[in-house]
ROMARZA-269416 format. One record per residue: residue number from 1; residue in one letter; x, y, z of N, C-alpha, C in turn. Coordinates in nm, 3 decimals. Example, Ala and Ser with C-alpha at 12.3 -4.5 7.8 and 13.67 -1.06 7.14 Angstrom:
! ROMARZA-269416
n, res, n_x, n_y, n_z, ca_x, ca_y, ca_z, c_x, c_y, c_z
1, A, 1.319, -0.569, 0.780, 1.230, -0.450, 0.780, 1.320, -0.330, 0.780 $
2, S, 1.285, -0.225, 0.708, 1.367, -0.106, 0.714, 1.290, 0.003, 0.787 $
//
This chain:
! ROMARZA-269416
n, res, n_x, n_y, n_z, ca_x, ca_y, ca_z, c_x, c_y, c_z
1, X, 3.351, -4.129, 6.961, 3.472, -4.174, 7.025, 3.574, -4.209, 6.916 $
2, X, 3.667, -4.105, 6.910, 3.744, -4.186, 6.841, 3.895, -4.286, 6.894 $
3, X, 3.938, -4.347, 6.783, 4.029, -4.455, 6.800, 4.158, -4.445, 6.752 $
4, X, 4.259, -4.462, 6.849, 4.399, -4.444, 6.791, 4.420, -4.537, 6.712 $
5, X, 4.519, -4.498, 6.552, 4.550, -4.540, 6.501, 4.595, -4.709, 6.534 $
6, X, 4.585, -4.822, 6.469, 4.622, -4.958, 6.528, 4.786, -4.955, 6.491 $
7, X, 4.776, -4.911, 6.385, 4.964, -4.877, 6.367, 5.066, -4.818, 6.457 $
8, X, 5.054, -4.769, 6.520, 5.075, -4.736, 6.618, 5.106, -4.805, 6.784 $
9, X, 4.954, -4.881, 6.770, 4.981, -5.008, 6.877, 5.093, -5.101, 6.847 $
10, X, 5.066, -5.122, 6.697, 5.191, -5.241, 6.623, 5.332, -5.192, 6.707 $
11, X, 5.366, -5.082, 6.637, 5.492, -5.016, 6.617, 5.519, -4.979, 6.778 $
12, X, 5.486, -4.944, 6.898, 5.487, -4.980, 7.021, 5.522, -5.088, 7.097 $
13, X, 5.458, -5.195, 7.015, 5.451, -5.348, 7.049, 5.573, -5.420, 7.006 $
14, X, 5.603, -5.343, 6.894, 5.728, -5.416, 6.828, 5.923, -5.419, 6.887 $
15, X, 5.847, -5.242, 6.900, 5.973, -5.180, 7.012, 5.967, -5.246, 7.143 $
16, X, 5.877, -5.274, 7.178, 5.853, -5.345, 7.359, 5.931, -5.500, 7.319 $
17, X, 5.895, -5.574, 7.225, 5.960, -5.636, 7.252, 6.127, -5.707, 7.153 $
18, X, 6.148, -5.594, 7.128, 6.295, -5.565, 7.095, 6.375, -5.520, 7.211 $
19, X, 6.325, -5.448, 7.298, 6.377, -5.364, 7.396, 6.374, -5.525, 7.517 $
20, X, 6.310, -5.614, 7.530, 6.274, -5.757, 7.593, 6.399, -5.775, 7.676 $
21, X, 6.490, -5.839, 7.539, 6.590, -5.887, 7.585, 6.724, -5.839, 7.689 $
22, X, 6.705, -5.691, 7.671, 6.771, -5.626, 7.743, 6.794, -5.652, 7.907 $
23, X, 6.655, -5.634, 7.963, 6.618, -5.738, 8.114, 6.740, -5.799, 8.179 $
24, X, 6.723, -5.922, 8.054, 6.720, -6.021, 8.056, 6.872, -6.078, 8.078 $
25, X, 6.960, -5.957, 8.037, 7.135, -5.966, 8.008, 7.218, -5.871, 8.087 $
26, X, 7.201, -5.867, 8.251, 7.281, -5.829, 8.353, 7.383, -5.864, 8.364 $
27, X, 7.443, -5.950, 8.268, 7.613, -5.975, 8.304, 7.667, -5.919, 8.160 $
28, X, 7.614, -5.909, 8.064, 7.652, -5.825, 7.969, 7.649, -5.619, 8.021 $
29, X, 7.622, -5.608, 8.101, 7.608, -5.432, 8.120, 7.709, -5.423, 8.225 $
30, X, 7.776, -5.525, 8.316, 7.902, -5.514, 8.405, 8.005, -5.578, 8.285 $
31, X, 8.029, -5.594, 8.168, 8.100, -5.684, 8.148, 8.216, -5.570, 8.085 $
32, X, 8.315, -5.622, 8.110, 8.426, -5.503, 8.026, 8.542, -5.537, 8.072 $
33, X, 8.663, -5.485, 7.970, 8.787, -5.541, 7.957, 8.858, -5.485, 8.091 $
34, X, 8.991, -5.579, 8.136, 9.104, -5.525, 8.276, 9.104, -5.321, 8.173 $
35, X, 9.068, -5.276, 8.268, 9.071, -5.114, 8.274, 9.237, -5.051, 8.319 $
36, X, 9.332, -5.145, 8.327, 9.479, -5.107, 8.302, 9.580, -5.198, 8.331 $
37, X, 9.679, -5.213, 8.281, 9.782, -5.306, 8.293, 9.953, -5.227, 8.317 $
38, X, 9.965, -5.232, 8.392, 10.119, -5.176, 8.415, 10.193, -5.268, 8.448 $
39, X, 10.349, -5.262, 8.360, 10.400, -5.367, 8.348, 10.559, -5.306, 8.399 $
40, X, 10.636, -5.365, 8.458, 10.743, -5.351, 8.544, 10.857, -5.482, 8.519 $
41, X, 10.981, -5.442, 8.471, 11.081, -5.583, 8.450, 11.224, -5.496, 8.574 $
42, X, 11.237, -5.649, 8.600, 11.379, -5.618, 8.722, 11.465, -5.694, 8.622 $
43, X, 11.567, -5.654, 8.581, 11.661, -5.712, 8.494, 11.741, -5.797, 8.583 $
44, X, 11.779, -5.758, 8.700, 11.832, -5.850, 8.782, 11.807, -5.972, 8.823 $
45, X, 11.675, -5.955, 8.863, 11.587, -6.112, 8.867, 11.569, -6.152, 8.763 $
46, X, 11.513, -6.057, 8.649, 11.513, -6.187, 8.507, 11.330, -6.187, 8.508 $
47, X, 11.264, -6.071, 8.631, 11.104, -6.098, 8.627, 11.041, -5.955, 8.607 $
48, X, 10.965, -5.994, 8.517, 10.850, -5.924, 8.499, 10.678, -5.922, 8.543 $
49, X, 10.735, -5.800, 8.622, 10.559, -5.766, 8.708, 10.435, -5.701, 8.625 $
50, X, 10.362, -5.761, 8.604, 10.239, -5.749, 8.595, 10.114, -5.697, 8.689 $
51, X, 10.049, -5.582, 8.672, 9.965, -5.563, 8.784, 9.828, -5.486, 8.701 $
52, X, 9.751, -5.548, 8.662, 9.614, -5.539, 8.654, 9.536, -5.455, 8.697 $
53, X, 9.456, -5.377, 8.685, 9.317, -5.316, 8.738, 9.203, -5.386, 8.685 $
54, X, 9.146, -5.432, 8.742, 9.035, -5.515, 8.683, 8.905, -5.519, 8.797 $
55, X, 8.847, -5.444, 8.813, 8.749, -5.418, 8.894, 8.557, -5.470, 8.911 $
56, X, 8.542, -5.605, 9.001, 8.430, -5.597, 8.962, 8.377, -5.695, 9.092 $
57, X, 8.255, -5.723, 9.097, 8.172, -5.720, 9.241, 8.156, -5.871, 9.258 $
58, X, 8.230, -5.968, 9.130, 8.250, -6.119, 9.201, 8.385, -6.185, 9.108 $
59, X, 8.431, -6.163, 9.179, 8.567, -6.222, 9.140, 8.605, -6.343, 9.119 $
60, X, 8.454, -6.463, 9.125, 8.486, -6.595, 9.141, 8.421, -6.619, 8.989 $
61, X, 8.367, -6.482, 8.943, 8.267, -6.528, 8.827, 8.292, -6.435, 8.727 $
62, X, 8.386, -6.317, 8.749, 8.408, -6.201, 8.657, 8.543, -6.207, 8.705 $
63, X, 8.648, -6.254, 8.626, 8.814, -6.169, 8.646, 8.869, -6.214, 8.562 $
64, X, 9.008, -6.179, 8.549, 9.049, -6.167, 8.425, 9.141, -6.366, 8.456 $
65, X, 9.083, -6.401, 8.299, 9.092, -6.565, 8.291, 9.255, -6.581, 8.219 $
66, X, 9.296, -6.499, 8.181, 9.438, -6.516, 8.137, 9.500, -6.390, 8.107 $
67, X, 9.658, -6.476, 8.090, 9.774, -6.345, 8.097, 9.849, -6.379, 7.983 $
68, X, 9.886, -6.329, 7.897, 9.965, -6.400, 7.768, 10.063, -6.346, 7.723 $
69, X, 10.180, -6.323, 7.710, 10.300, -6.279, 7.732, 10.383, -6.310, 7.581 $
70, X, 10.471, -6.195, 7.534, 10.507, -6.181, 7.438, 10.635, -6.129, 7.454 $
71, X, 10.739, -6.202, 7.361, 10.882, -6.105, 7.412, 10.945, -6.122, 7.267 $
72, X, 10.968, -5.971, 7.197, 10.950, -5.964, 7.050, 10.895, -6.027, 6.934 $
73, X, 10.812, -6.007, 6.949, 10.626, -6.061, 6.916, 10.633, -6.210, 6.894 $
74, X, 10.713, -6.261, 7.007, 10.707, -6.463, 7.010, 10.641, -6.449, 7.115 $
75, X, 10.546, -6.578, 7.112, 10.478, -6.598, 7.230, 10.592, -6.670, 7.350 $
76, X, 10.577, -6.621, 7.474, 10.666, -6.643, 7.569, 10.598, -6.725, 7.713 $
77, X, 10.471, -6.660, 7.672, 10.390, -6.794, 7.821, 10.256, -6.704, 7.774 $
78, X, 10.154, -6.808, 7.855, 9.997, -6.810, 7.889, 9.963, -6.851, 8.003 $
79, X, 9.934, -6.800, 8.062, 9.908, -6.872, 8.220, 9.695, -6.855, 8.231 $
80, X, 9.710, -6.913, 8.306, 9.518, -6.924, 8.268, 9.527, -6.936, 8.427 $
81, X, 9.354, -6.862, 8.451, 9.269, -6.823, 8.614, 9.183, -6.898, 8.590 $
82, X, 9.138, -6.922, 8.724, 8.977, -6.942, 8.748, 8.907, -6.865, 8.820 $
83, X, 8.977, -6.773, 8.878, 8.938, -6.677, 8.943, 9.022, -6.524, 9.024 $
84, X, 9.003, -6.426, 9.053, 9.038, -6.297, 9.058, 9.039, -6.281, 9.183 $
85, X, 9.209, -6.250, 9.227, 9.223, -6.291, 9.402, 9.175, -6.155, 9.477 $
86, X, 9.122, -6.041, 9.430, 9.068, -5.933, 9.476, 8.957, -5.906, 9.369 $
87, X, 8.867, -5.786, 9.429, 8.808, -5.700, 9.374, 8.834, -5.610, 9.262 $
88, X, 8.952, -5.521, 9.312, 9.039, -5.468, 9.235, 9.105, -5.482, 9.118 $
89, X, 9.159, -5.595, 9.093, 9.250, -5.668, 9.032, 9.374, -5.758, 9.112 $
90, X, 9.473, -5.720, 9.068, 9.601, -5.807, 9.135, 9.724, -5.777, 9.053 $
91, X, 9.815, -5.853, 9.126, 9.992, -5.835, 9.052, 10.032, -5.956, 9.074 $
92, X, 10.094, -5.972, 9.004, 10.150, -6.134, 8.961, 10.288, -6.102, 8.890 $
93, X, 10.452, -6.220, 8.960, 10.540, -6.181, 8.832, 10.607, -6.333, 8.774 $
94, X, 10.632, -6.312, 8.658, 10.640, -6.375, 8.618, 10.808, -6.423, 8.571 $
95, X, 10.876, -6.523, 8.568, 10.992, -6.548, 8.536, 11.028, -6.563, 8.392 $
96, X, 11.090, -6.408, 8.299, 11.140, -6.434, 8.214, 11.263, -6.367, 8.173 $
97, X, 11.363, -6.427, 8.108, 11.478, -6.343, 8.048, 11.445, -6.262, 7.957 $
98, X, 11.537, -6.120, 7.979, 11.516, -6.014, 7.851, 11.659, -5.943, 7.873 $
99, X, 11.679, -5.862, 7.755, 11.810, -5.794, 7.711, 11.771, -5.652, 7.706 $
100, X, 11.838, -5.579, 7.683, 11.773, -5.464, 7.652, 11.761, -5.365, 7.563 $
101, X, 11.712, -5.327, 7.479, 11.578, -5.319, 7.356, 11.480, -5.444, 7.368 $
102, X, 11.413, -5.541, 7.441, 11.361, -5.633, 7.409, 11.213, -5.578, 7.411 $
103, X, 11.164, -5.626, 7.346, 11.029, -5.533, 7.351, 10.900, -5.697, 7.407 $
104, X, 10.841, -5.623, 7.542, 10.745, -5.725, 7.647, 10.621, -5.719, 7.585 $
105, X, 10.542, -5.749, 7.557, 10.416, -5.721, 7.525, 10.344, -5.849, 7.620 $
106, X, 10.221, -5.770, 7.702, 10.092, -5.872, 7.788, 9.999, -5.822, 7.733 $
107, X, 9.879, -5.954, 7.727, 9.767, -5.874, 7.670, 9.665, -6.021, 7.834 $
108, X, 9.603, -5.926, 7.914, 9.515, -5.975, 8.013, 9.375, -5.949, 7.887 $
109, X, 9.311, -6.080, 7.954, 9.189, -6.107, 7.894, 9.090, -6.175, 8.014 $
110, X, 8.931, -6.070, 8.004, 8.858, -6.098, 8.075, 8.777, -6.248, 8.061 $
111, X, 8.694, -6.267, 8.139, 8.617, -6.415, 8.141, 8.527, -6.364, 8.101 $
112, X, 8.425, -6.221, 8.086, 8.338, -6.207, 8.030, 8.355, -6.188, 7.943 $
113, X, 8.419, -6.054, 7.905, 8.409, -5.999, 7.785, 8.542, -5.835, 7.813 $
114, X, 8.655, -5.911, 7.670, 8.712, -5.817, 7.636, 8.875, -5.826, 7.663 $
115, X, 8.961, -5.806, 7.633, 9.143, -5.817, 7.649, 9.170, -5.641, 7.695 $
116, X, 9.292, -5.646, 7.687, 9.376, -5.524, 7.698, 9.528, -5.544, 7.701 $
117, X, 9.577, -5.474, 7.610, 9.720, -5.531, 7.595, 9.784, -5.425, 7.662 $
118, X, 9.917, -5.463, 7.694, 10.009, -5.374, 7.762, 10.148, -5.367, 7.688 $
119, X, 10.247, -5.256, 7.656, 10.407, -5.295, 7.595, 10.484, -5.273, 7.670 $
120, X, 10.601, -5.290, 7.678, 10.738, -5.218, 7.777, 10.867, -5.226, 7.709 $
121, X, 10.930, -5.160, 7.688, 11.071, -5.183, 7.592, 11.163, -5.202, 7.759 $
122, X, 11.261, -5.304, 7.738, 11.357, -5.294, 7.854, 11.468, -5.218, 7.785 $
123, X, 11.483, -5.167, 7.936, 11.614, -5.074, 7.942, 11.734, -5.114, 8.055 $
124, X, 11.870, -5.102, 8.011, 11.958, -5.143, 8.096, 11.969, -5.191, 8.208 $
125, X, 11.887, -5.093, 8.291, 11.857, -5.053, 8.440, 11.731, -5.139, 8.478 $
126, X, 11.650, -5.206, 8.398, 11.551, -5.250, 8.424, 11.433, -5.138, 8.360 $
127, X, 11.284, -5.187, 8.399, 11.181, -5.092, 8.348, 11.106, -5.102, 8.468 $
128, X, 11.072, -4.972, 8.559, 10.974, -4.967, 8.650, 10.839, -4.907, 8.631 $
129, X, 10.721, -4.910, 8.672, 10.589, -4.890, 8.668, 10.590, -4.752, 8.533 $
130, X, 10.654, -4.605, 8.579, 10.695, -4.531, 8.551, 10.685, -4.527, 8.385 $
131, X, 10.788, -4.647, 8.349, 10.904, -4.641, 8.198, 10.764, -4.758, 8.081 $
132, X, 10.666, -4.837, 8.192, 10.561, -4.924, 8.099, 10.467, -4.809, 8.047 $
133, X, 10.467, -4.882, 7.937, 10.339, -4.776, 7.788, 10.207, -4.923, 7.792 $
134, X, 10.062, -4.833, 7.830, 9.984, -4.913, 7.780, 9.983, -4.911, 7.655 $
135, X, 9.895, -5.041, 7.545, 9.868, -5.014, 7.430, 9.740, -4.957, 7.394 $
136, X, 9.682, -4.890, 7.323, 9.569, -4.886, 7.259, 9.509, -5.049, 7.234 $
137, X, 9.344, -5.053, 7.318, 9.327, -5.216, 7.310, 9.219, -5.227, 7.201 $
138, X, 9.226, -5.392, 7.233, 9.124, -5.387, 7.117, 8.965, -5.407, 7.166 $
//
C-alpha cells in the first residue's frame, strides 16, 4: 500500500486555510463604489443636481455616506447620510453659486467601500445631464 506524499497534505492544508477567510467576508464581495454620478447646474436657480447610481440590496447598511462638493478645486460643502433613500441610488440638489467657466467637481463616497468623482464646467445657459463629464475614479 502505498502512501501519498505528507507534503502534499501540508500544502493542501495550508491553501484550505488561506482560502478560510474568504467565507467569512460577504460584505466585502457586494462592496463597491456609486457606479455613476451625473451632475446637472441650473444657472438660474444657482443649484446643482446631483444624481447617483448606487445600487445595492440594503440601503440602511450599504449607500453612499457622503457628497463633497468642489467649485474650482475649493471645497464648497460635505453633506453626510445615514442612509440610501432607494435601491438604486437617488438625486439630491444642492444650493450653490457659479459663473461660467467655473469648474464643479462631486466626489460621492460609499459606506463600504470606495468614492467616485464627477466634473462639470458651467456654461452660460446652465449645464444639463447631457454637458456633465464623469471623472476617471479612484
Amino acid at each position: 500500500m502505498k502512501r501519498k506524499p505528507r507534503h502534499l497534505w501540508n500544502a493542501a492544508g495550508i491553501a484550505g486555510l488561506l482560502l478560510l477567510p474568504l467565507i467569512f467576508m460577504p460584505a466585502a464581495a457586494e462592496a463597491h463604489r456609486p457606479a455613476a454620478i451625473v451632475l446637472a447646474y441650473e444657472a438660474g436657480a444657482g443649484q446643482l443636481t446631483v444624481t447617483v447610481t448606487h445600487r445595492v440590496s440594503n440601503p440602511d447598511r450599504h449607500y453612499v455616506e457622503s457628497i463633497r462638493i468642489w467649485k474650482n478645486g475649493v471645497p464648497s460643502g460635505e453633506f453626510a447620510y445615514k442612509s440610501q433613500p432607494d435601491k438604486d441610488g437617488f438625486t439630491y440638489t444642492y444650493d450653490i453659486s457659479a459663473n461660467e467657466g467655473d469648474v464643479l467637481r462631486v466626489e460621492g463616497t460609499c459606506s463600504v467601500y470606495g468614492k467616485r468623482p464627477a466634473e462639470l464646467t458651467v456654461t452660460a445657459a446652465g449645464s444639463d445631464p447631457g454637458g456633465s463629464a464623469p471623472v476617471a475614479g479612484k
